[in-house]
C-alpha positions as CSV (number, residue, x, y, z in Angstrom):
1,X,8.2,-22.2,60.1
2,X,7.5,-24.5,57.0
3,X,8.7,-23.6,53.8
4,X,7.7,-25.2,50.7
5,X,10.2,-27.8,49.1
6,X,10.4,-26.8,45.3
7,X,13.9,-29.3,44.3
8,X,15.6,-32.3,45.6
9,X,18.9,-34.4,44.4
10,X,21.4,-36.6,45.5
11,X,23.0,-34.5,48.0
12,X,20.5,-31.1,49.1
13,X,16.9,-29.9,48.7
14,X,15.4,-26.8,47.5
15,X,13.1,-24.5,49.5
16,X,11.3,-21.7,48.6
17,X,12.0,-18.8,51.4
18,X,9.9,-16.6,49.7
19,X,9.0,-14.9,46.5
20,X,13.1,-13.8,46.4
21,X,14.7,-16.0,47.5
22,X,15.9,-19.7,47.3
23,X,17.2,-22.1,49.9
24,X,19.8,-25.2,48.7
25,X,19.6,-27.4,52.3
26,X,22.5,-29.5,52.3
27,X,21.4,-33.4,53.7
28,X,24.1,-33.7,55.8
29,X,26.3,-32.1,58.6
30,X,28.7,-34.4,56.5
31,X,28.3,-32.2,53.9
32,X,29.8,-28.9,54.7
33,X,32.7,-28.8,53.3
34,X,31.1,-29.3,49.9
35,X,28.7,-25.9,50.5
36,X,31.8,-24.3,51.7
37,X,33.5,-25.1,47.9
38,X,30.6,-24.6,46.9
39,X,29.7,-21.2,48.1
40,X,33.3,-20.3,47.2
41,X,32.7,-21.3,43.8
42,X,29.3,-19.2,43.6
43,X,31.3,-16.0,44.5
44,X,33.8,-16.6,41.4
45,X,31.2,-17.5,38.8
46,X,28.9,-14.2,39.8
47,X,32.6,-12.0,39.5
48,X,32.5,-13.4,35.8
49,X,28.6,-11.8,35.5
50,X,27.8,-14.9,33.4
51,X,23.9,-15.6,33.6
52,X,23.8,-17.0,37.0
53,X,21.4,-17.2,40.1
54,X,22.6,-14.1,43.0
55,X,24.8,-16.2,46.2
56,X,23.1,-14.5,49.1
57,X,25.1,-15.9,51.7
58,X,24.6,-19.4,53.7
59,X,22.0,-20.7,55.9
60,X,22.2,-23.7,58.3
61,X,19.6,-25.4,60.1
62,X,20.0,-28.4,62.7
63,X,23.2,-28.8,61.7
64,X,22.8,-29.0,57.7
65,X,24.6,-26.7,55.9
66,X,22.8,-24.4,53.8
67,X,23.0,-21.9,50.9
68,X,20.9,-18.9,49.9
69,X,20.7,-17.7,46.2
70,X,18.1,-15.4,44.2
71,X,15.1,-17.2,43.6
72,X,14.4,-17.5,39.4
73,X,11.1,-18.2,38.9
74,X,9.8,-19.8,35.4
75,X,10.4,-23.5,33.8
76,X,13.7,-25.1,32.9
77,X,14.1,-25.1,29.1
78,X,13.1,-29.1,29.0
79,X,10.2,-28.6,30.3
80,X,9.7,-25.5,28.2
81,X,9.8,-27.9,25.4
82,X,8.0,-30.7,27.0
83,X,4.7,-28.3,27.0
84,X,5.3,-27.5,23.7
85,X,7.1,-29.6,21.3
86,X,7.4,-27.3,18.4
87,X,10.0,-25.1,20.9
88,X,12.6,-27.7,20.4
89,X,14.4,-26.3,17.5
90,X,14.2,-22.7,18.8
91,X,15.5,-25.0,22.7
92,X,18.7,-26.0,20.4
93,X,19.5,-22.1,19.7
94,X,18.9,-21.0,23.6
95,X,21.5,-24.2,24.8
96,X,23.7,-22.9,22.7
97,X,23.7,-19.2,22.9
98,X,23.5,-19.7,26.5
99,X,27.0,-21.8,26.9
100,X,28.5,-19.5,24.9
101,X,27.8,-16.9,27.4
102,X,29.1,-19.1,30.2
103,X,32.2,-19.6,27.8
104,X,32.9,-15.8,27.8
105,X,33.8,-16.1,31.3
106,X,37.7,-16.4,32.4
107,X,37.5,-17.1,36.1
108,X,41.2,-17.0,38.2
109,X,40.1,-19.0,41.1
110,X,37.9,-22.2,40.1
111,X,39.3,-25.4,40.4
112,X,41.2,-26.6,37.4
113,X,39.1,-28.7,35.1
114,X,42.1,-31.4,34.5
115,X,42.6,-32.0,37.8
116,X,38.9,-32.4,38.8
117,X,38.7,-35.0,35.8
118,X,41.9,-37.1,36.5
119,X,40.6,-37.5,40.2
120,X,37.7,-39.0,38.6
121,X,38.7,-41.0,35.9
122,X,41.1,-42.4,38.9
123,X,37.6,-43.1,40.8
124,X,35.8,-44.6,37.9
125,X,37.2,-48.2,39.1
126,X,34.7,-50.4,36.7
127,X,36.2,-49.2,34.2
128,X,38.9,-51.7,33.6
129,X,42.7,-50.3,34.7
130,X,43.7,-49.8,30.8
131,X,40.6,-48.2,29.8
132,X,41.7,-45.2,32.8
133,X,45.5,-44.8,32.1
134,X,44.1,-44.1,28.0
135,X,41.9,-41.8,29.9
136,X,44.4,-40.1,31.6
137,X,46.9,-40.0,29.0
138,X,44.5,-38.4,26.4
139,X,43.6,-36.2,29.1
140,X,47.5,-35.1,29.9
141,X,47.8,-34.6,26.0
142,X,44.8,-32.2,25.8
143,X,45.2,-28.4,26.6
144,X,44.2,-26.7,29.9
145,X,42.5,-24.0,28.9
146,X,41.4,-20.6,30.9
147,X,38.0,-20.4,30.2
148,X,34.6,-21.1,32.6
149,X,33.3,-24.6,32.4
150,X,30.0,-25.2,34.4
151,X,30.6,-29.4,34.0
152,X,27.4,-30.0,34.3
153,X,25.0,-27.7,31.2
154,X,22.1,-29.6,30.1
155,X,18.6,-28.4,29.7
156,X,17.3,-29.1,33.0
157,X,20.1,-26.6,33.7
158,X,18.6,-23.4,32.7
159,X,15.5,-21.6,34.1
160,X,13.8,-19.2,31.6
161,X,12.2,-17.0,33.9
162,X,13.6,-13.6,33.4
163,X,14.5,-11.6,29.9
164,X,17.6,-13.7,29.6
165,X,17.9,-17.7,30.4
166,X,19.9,-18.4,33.5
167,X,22.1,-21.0,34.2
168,X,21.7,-23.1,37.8
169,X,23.7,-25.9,39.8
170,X,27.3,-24.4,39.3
171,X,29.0,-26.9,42.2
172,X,31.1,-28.3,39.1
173,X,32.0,-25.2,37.7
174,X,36.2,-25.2,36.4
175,X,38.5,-23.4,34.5
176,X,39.5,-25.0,31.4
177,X,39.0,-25.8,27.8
178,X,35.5,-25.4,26.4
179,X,35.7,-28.3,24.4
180,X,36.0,-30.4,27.3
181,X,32.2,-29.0,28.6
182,X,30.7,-28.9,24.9
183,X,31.6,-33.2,25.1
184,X,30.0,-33.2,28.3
185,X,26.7,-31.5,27.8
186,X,26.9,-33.7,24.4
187,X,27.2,-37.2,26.5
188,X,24.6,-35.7,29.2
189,X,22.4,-35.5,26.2
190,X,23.3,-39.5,24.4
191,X,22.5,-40.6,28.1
192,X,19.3,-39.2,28.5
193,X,17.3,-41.6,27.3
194,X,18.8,-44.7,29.0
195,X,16.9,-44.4,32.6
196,X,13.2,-44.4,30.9
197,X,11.4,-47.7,31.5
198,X,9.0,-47.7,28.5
199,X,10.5,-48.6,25.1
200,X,8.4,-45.9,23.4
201,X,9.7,-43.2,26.0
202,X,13.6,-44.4,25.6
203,X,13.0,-44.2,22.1
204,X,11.1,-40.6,21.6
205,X,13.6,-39.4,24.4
206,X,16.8,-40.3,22.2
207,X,15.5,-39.2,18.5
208,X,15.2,-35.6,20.8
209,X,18.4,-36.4,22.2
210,X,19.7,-36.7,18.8
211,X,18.0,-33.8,17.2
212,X,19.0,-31.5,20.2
213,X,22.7,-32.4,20.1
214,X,23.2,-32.0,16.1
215,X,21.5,-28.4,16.3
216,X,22.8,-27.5,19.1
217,X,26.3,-28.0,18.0
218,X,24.8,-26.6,14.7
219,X,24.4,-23.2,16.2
220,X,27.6,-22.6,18.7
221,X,29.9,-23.3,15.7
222,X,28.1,-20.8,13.6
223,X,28.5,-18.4,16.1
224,X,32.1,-19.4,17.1
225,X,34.9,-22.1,15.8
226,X,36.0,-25.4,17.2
227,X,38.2,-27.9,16.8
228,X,36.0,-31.4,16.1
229,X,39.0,-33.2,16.4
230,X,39.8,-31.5,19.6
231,X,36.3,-32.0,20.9
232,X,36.1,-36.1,19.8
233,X,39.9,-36.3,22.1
234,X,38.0,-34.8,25.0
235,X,35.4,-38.1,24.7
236,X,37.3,-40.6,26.4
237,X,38.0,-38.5,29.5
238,X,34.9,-37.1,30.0
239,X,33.2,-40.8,29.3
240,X,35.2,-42.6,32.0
241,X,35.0,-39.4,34.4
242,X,30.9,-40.1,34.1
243,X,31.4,-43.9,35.4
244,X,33.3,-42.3,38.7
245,X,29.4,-40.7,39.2
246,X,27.6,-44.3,39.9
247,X,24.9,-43.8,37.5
248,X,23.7,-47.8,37.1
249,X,21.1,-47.2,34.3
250,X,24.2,-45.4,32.6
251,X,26.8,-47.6,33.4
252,X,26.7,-50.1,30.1
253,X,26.6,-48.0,27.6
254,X,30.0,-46.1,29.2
255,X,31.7,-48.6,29.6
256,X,31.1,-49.6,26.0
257,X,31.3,-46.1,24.9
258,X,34.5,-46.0,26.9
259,X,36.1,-49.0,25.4
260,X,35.5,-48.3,22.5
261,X,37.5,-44.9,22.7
262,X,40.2,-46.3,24.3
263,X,41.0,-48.8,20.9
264,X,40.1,-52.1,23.2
């Protein structure tokens, strides 16, 4: 039987079982013990009944390990505002009101966020060895935190497709402080614009960028308070924790970004 591929990234595909139902196919035999985490993490997020696609149990085929989850059908919210630019401020609101809801959640049994991020930073070897030990020490200085971080909320990241937006791609999900994953989502955002090849693209794709991060910031602080200075110490961890990813249209501008922080 042939299913029809609907998603692809570095690691799985997407298929389309049926009208219900969602398939994430893993590339790799190599990769089991990630859908194992990663099914394990999908069981703790849904106990949080944060907006979040159903875990339906796993699925394997010649050897690749496999993962079944509800199928949400309807755009992601960037693409909801790439029909339509007009949507974008109203886009701003839903990012925000929708990590809000995933910062309600107080999971027991996610990794913790601090230690995912110091194995990283420890990983991100072009960065040079000073630029990591500030990383780590601003990161050992900053507070742990109980609450659900998904590490990885952008736009692309939520589907709109039933009455209330729905958050996908939890494999990073953590405990710890919010802060942390508001400077995330904020550098996912500044980077967005670095991989597009046109000059006109790159530089439409950062005023959004620019205009999406401001409001969207805008609107979680209205609804709930932060600490700015908090949130600029969680930069430089969560700058040098990108490099560990590879990203080489990125790669530049953090290390920059990164020195920078660090006071070198």
């Amino acid at each position: 039987m042939t299913w029809e591929r609907i998603g692809a990234g570095r690691t799985a595909e997407i298929f389309a079982i049926d009208t219900q139902r969602a398939w994430k196919l893993f590339l790799s035999a190599m990769n089991q013990d990630i859908a194992s985490e990663e099914a394990r993490i999908a069981h703790a997020v849904a106990a949080t009944g944060v907006p979040a696609p159903a875990y339906l149990g796993q699925l394997a085929a010649a050897g690749r390990p496999g993962l079944l989850y509800e199928r949400i059908h309807g755009s992601s919210l960037d693409a909801w505002v790439g029909g339509n630019p007009a949507r974008l401020p109203r886009a701003a609101r839903i990012l925000a009101e929708t990590h809000l809801r995933v910062h309600q959640g107080h999971p027991s049994d996610l990794p913790a966020l601090h230690d995912l991020l110091a194995r990283r930073i420890q990983r991100a070897t072009q960065a040079p060895q000073h630029v990591r030990e500030a990383a780590l020490a601003r990161l050992a200085a900053l507070p742990r935190g109980d609450t659900l971080c998904h590490g990885d909320f952008h736009w692309g990241n939520i589907l709109l497709g039933k009455a209330t937006p729905v958050v996908i791609d939890w494999e990073n999900a953590s405990v710890g402080d919010p802060h942390c994953d508001i400077a995330r989502t904020l550098l996912l955002l500044q980077m967005g614009h670095v991989s597009e090849k046109s000059p006109l693209r790159r530089a439409t794709t950062y005023r959004v960028a620019r205009y999406l991060s401001r409001a969207y910031l805008r609107h979680y602080r209205r609804a709930t308070p932060l600490d700015m200075e908090r949130l600029a110490a969680w930069r430089l961890p969560v700058v040098v924790a990108r490099l560990s990813e590879g990203i080489d249209a990125e790669e530049p501008q953090l290390m920059r970004l990164a020195t920078r922080l660090a006071g070198t």
